[in-house]
C-alpha positions as CSV (number, residue, x, y, z in Angstrom):
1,X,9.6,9.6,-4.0
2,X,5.7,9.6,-3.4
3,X,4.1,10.5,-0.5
4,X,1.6,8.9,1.4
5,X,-0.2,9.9,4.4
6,X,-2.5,7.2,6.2
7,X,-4.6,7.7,9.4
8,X,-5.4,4.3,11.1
9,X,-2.4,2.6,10.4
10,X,-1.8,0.9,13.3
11,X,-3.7,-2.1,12.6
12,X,-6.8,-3.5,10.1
13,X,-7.5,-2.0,6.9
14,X,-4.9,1.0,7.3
15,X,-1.9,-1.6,8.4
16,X,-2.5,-3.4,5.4
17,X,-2.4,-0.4,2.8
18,X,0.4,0.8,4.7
19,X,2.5,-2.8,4.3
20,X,1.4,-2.9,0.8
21,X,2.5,0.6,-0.4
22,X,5.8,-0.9,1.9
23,X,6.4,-3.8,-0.3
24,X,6.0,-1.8,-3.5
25,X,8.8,0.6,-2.1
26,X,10.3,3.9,-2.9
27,X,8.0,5.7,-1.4
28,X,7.3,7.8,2.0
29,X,5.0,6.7,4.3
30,X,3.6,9.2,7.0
31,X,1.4,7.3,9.4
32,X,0.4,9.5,12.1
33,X,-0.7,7.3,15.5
34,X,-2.0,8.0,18.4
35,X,0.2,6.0,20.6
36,X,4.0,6.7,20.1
37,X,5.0,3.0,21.0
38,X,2.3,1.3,18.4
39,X,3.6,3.8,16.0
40,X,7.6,3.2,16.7
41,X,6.7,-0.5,16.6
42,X,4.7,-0.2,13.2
43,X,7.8,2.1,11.9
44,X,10.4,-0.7,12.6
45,X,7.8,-3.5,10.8
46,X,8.0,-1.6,7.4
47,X,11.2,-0.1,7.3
48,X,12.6,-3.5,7.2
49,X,11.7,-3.2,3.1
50,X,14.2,-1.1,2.9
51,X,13.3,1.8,0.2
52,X,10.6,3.6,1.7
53,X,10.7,5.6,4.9
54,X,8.5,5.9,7.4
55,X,7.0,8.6,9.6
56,X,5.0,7.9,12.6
57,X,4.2,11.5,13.9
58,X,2.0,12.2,16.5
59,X,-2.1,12.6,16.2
60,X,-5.0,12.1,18.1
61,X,-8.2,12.4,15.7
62,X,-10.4,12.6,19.2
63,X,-9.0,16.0,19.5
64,X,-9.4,18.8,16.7
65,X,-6.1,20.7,18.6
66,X,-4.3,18.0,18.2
67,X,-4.9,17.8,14.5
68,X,-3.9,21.8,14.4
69,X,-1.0,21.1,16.2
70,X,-0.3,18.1,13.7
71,X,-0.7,20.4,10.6
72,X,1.8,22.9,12.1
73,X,4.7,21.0,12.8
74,X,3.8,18.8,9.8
75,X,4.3,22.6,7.9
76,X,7.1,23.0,9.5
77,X,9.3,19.8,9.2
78,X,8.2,19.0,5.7
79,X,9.4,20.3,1.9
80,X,7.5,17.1,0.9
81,X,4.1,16.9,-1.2
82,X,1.6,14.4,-0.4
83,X,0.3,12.6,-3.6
84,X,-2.0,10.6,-1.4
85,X,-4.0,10.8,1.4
86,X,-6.3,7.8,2.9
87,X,-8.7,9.2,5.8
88,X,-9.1,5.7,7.0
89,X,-9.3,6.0,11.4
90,X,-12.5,5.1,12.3
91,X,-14.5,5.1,15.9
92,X,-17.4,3.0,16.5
93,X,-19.3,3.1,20.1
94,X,-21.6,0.2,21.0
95,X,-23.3,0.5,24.3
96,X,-22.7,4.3,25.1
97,X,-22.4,7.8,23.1
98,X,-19.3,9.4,24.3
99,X,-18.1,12.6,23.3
100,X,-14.4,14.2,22.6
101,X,-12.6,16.8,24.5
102,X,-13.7,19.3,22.1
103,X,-17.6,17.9,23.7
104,X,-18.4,16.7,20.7
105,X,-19.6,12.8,19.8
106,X,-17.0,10.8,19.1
107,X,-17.7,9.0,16.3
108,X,-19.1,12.2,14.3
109,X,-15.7,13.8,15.3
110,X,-13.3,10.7,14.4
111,X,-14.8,9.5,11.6
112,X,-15.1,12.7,9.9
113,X,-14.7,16.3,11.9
114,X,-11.1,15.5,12.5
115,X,-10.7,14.4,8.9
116,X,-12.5,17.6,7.5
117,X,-9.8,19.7,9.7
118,X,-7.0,18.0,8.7
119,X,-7.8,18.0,4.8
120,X,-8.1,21.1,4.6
121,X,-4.6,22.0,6.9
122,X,-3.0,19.9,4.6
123,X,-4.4,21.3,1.2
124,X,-1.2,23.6,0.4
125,X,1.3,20.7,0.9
126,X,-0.8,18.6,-1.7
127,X,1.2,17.1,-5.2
128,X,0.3,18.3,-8.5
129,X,-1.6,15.1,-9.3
130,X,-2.8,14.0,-5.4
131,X,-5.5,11.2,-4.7
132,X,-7.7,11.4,-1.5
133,X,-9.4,8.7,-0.4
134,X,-12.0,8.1,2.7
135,X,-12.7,4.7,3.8
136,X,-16.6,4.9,4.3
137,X,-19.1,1.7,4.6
138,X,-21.9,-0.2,3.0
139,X,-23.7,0.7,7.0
140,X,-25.0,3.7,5.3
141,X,-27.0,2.4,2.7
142,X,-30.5,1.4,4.4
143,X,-31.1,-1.9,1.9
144,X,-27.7,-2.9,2.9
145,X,-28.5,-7.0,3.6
146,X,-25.4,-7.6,5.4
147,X,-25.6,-4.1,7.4
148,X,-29.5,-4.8,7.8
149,X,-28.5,-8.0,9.7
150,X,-25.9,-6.4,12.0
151,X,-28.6,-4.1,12.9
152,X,-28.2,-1.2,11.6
153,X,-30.9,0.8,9.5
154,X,-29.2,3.4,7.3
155,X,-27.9,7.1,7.7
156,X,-29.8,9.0,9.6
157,X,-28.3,11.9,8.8
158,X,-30.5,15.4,9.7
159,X,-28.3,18.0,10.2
160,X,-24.5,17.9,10.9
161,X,-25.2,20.5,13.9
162,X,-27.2,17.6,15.5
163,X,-24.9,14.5,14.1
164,X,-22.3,16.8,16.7
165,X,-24.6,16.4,19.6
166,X,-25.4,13.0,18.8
167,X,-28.9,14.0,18.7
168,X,-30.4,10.6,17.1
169,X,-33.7,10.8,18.4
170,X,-36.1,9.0,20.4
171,X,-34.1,5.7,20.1
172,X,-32.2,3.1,22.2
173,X,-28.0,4.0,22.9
174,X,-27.3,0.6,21.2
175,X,-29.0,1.6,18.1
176,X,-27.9,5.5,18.1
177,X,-24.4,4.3,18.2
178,X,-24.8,2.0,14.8
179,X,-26.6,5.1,13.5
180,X,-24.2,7.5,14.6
181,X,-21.6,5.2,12.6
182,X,-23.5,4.6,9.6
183,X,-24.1,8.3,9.5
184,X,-20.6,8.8,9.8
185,X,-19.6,6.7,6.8
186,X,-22.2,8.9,5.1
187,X,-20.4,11.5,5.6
188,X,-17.7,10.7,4.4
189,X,-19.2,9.3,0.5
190,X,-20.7,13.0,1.0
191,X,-17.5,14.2,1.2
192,X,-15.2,12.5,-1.4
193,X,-18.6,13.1,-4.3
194,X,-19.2,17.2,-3.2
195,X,-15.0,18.0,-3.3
196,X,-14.9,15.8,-6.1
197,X,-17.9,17.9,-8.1
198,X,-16.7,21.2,-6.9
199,X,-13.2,21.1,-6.6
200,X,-11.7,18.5,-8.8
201,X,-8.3,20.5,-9.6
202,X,-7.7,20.0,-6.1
203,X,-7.0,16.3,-6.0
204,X,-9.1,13.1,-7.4
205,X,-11.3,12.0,-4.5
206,X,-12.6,8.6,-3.8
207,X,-14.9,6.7,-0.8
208,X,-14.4,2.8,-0.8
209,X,-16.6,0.1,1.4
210,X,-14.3,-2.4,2.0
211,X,-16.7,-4.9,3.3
212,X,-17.4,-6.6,6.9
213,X,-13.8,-7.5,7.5
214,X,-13.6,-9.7,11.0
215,X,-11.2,-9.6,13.5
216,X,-10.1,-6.3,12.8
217,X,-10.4,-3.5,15.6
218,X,-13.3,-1.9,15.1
219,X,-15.4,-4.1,17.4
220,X,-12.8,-2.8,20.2
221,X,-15.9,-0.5,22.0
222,X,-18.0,-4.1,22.4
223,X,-18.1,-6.2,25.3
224,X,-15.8,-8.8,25.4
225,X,-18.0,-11.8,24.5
226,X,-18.9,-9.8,21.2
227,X,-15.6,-9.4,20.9
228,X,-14.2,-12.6,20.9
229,X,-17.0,-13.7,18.5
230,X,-15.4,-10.9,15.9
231,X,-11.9,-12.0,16.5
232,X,-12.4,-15.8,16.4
233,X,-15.5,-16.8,15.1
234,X,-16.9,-14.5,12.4
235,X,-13.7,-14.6,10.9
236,X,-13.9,-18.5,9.8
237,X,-17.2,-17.6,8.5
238,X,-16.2,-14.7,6.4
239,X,-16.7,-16.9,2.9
240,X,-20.2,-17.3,3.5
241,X,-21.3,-14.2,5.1
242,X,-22.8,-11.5,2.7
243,X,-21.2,-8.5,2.0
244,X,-17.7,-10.3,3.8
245,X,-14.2,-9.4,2.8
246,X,-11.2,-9.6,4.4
247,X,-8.3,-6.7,5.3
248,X,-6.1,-8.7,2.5
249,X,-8.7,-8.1,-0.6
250,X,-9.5,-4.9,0.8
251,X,-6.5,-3.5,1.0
252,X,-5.2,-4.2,-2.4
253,X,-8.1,-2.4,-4.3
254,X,-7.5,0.3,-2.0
255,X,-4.0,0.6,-2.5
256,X,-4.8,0.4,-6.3
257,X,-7.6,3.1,-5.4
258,X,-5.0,5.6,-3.6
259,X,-1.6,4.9,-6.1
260,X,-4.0,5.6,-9.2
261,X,-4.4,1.9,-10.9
262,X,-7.6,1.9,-9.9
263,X,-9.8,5.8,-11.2
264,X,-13.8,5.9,-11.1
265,X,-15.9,7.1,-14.3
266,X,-16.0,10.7,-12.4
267,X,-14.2,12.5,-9.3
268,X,-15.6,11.4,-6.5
269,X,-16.5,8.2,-7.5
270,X,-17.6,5.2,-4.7
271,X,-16.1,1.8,-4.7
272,X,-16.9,-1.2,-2.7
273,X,-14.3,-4.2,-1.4
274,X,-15.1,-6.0,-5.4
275,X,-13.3,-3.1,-7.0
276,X,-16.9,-2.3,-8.1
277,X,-18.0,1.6,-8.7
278,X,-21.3,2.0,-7.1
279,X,-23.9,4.4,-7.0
280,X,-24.2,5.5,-3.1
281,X,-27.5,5.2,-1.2
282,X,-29.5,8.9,-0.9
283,X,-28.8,10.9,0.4
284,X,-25.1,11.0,-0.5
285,X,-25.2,12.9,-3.1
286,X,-28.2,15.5,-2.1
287,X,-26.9,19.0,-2.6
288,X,-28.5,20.3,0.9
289,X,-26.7,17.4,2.8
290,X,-23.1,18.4,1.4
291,X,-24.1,22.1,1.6
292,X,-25.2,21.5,5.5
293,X,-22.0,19.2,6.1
294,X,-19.5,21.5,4.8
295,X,-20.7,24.8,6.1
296,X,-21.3,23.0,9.7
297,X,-17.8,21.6,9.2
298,X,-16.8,24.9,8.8
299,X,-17.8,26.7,11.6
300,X,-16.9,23.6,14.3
301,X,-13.1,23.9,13.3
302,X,-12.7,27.3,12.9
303,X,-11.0,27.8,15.9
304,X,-8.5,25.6,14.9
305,X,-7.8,26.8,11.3
């Protein structure tokens, strides 16, 4: 029975892979959540399909001993090999930088420390044949017209030491949070194109952009009139708005992504929400950004290792 492990399940993007890979059954489905009553809920919605089961372990992404205490019991309860992994959670601040217990910015650590740390616990219980996937985001390419209108301007990616302080520079909170997200989603292309180049016996590595998708929870750190405009009015719109999708397009090329339909020209490969491989914006694949990332990576989770 394959063995999937998604982070953000609980609703938008990761919900929909997760009901998807539901339907197709026979498989196992571990969908670590933050809240024990969304995940007990979310367990009871797709077992109803009957052939797959489904694990709703504990995990809180905002702190890194959390995610070491995941990878230990996970060790410990499991004989099962994951032949997919989709680092999908996301964090997004909008009006104020706030940082983790660990003191480190939250959307850095979310988006990808806690991702990086739990990769790498959960290496040795990889398949022979496993797919890893993050969900990254079209907000990191600067000539991005559809990020360009939500205001954002690009990574701004200078060191990882400083993306940890969320040390953006002489700019306003509103905008340091879009660039501390865009970044982010950076970070992770960087991630899936470096493991993919350097260790592609480990696993076949992807990054997919899957598109503004409205009235999904990621606007949840917004004030409530933005809100409302995500959950009920952008979402009528979505035909017309550029670089729009939805979580029911996305999701099926990114199931195809993580079950293998759906393979790149090279490991590592970036996709966006038209099942199109694209070539990410610089610096993604600059050998001093992955070489930064990973060895600041590194030494930020080795505590917890």
């Amino acid at each position: 029975m394959p063995t999937y492990l998604i982070t953000g399940a609980t609703s938008g993007l990761g919900r929909q892979v997760a009901n998807r890979l539901a339907r197709l059954g026979g498989n196992h489905l571990v969908l670590p959540c933050r809240d024990a009553s969304r995940g007990e809920q979310l367990r009871r919605e797709l077992s109803v399909f009957g052939t797959t089961e489904v694990s709703v372990p504990t995990l809180d992404l905002a702190s890194l001993a959390s995610v070491a205490a995941f990878i230990t019991e996970f060790g410990k309860r499991n004989t099962m090999r994951l032949d997919g992994i989709l680092l999908n959670a996301a964090e997004q601040s909008a009006n104020a930088m706030q940082a983790t217990v660990d003191g480190i910015e939250a959307t850095f650590a979310v988006n990808h420390l806690a991702h990086f740390l739990l990769l790498k616990g959960l290496t040795p219980f990889l398949a022979s044949k496993p797919i890893v996937g993050w969900t990254a985001s079209a907000t990191h390419d600067p000539n991005e017209r559809a990020a360009k209108m939500g205001g954002f301007r690009g990574a701004q990616y200078t060191t990882a030491a400083r993306l940890a302080k969320g040390d953006y520079g002489d700019t306003s909170v509103s905008q340091a949070c879009k660039d501390a997200y865009a970044t982010s989603k950076l970070c992770n292309i960087v991630m899936a194109h470096a493991l993919g180049s350097t260790r592609p016996e480990l696993a076949s590595f992807f990054s997919f952009d899957p598109g503004l998708m409205p009235g999904t929870g990621l606007a949840r750190r917004h004030g409530a009139a933005a809100q409302w405009v995500w959950r009920n009015v952008l979402p009528r719109l979505a035909r017309i708005l550029p670089g729009a999708s939805s979580t029911e397009k996305s999701s099926a090329i990114l199931t195809d992504l993580l079950t293998g339909r759906l393979r790149g020209s090279h490991n590592g490969a970036y996709f966006n929400y038209t099942a199109k491989q694209l070539e990410p914006a610089a610096p993604a694949k600059e050998r001093w950004v992955a070489d930064d990332l990973l060895a600041t990576s590194a030494a930020l989770t080795t505590a917890y290792c």
